[in-house]
LUMDOMAR-12426 format. One record per residue (C-alpha): residue in three letters; y, x, z. Coordinates in steps of 0.25 Angstrom, whole numbers. Layout:
<"Ala"; <Y; X; Z>>
...
This chain:
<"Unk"; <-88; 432; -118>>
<"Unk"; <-83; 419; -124>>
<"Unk"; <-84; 410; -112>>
<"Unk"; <-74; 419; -104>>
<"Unk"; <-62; 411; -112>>
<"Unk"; <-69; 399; -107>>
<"Unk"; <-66; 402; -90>>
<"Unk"; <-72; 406; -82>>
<"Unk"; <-83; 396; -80>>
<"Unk"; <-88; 396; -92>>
<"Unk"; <-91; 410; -90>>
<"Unk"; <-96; 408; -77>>
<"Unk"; <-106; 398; -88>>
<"Unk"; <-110; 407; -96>>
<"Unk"; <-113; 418; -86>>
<"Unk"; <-122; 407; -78>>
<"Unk"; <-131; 404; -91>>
<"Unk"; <-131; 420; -96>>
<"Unk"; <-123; 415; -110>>
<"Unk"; <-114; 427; -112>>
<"Unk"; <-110; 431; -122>>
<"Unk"; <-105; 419; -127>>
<"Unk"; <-99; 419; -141>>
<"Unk"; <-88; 408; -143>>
<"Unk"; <-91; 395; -150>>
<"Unk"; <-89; 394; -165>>
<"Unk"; <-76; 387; -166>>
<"Unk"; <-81; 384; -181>>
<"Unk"; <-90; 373; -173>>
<"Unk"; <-76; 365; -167>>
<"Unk"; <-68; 367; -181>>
<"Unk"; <-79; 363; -192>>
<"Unk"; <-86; 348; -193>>
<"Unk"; <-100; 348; -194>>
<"Unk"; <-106; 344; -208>>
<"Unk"; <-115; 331; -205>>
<"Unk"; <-125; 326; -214>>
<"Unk"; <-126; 313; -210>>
<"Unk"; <-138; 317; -201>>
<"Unk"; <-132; 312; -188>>
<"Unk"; <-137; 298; -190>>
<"Unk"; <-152; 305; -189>>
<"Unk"; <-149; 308; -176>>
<"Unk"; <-153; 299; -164>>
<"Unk"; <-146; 303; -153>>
<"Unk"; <-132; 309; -153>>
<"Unk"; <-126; 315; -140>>
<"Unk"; <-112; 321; -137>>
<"Unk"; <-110; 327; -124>>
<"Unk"; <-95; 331; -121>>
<"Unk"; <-89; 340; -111>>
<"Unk"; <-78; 335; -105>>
<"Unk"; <-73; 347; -98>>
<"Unk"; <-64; 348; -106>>
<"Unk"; <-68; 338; -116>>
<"Unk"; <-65; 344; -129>>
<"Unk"; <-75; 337; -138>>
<"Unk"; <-69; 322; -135>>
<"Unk"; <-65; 320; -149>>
<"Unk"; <-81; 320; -152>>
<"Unk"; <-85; 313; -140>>
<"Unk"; <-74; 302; -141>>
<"Unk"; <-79; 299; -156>>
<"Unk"; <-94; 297; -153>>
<"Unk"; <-95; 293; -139>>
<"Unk"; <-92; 276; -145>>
<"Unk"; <-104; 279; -154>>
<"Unk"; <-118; 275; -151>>
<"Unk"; <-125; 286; -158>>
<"Unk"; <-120; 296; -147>>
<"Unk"; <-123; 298; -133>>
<"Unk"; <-112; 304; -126>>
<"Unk"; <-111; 313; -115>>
<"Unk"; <-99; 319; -107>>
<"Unk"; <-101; 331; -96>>
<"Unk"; <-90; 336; -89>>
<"Unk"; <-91; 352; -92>>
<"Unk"; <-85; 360; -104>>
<"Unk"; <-95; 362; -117>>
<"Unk"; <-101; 371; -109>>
<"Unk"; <-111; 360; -104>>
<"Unk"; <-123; 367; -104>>
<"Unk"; <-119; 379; -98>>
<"Unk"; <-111; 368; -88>>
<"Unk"; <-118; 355; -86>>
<"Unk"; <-133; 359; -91>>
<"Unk"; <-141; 350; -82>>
<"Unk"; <-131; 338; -87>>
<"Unk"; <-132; 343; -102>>
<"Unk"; <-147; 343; -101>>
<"Unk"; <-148; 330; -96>>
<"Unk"; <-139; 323; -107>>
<"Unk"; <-147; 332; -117>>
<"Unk"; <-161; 327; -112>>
<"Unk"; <-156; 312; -113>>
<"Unk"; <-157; 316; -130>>
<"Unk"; <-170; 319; -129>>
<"Unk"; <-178; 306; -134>>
């Protein structure tokens, strides 16, 4: 079960919401940049939500959170946050919803 080399509460997690077996997260998705298109300008509302326990994303968050076409949001759990903080996430997520 991948989430054993997480600790134990993220096992306890994934026992909680019946997730195992987990496979790990393709690390290809932290190592290669995404190919844009130019489309992003289509897009009307951008969000970023970062977890900041620990933060490990900041470098993202940091670049965007000055930029008007974002909404940003912090919660203080791991990436985990919809396994962690789901009424939370939910009510940032429905705030997108025109």
């Amino acid at each position: 079960m991948a989430l054993v080399r997480l600790g134990r509460r993220h096992l306890r997690l994934a026992i909680e919401v019946n997730l195992a077996p987990t496979y790990p997260h393709p690390i290809a998705t932290l190592t290669q940049p995404v190919q844009l298109t130019g489309g992003i300008g289509c897009v009307r509302q951008k969000m970023y939500i970062l977890a900041t326990d620990p933060a490990r994303f900041t470098r993202f968050y940091d670049k965007l959170k000055n930029d008007p076409g974002w909404t940003m949001h912090t919660l203080p759990c791991t990436t985990l946050m919809q396994l962690e903080m789901p009424d939370e996430l939910t009510a940032i997520l429905l705030k997108a919803i025109p």
